[in-house]
C-alpha positions in Angstrom: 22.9 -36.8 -8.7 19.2 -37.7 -9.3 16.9 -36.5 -6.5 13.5 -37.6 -6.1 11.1 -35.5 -3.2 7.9 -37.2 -2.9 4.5 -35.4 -0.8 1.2 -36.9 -1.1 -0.4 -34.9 -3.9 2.8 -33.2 -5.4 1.0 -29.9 -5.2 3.1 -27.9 -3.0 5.8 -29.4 -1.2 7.4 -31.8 -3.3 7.3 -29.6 -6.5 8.7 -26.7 -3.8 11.6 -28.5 -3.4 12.0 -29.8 -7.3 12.0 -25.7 -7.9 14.8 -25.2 -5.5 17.0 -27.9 -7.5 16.3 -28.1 -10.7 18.5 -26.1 -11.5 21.5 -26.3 -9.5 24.8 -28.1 -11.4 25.4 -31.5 -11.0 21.8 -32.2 -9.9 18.4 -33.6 -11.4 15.5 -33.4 -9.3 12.2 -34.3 -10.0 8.8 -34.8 -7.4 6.0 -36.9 -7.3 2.8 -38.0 -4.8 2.0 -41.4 -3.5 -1.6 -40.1 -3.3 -4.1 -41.4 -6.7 -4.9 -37.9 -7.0 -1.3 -36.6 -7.2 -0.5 -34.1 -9.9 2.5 -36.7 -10.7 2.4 -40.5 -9.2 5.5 -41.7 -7.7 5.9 -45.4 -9.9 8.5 -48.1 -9.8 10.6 -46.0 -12.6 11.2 -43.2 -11.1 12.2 -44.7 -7.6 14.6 -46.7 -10.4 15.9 -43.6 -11.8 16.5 -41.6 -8.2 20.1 -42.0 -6.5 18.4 -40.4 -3.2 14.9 -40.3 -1.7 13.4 -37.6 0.2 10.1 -37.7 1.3 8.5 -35.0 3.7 6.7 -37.5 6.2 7.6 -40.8 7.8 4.0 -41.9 6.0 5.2 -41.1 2.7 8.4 -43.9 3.6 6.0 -46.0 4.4 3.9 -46.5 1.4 7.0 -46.4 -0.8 8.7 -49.1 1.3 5.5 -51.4 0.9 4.2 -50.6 -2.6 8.2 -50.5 -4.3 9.7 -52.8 -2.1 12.6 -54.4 -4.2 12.8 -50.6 -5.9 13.2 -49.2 -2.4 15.7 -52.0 -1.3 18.8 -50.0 -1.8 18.1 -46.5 -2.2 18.6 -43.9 0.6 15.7 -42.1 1.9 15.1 -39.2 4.1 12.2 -38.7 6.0 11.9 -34.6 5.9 9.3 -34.2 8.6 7.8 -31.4 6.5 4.0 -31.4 7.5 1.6 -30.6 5.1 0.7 -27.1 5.5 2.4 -25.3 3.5 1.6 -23.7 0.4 4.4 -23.8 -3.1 6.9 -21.7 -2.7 6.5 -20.7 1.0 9.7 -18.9 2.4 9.5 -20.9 5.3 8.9 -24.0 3.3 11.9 -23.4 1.1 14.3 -22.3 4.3 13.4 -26.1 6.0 13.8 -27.7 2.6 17.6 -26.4 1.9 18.3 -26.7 5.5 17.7 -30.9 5.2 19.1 -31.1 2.2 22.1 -29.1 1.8 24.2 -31.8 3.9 23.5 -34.4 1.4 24.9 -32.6 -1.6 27.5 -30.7 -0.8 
């Protein structure tokens, strides 16, 4: 399974959550920003390449539903409602991150 998590600058919690599962068996996960100034800019190909969507606010659904439309038509997304203050690797970042996503890979 190919999991995309997309934040707005792909500094902290996106790339948080790409740690988590990059190494777990049977999944890919990669992260990206919808921001111009993110580290790595969520494009039309990776949406392509991603079997599931999670993004950490309902903003972040947003943009990718009106800038990847047809991309977006028929993927699954999940609005995390992670706000943005936390830093990488947080324990309490990482705790809310496996507790939304562990239903959707077991």
């Amino acid at each position: 399974m190919n999991i995309l998590f997309v934040c707005s600058r792909n500094q902290w919690r996106s790339p948080t959550a790409e740690a988590i599962y990059k190494n777990v068996h049977g999944i890919t996960a990669k992260s990206a920003g919808t921001s111009p100034s993110a580290r790595i800019r969520v494009n039309e190909s990776l949406i392509q390449w991603a079997d599931m969507v999670f993004v950490m606010e309902d903003k972040h659904k947003q943009i990718l539903l009106s800038q990847y439309p047809l991309a977006m038509q028929h993927k699954q997304i999940v609005v995390m409602d992670i706000p943005d203050e936390y830093k990488y690797m947080n324990k309490e970042l990482i705790e809310m991150i496996q507790d939304i996503v562990s239903p959707y890979i077991v």
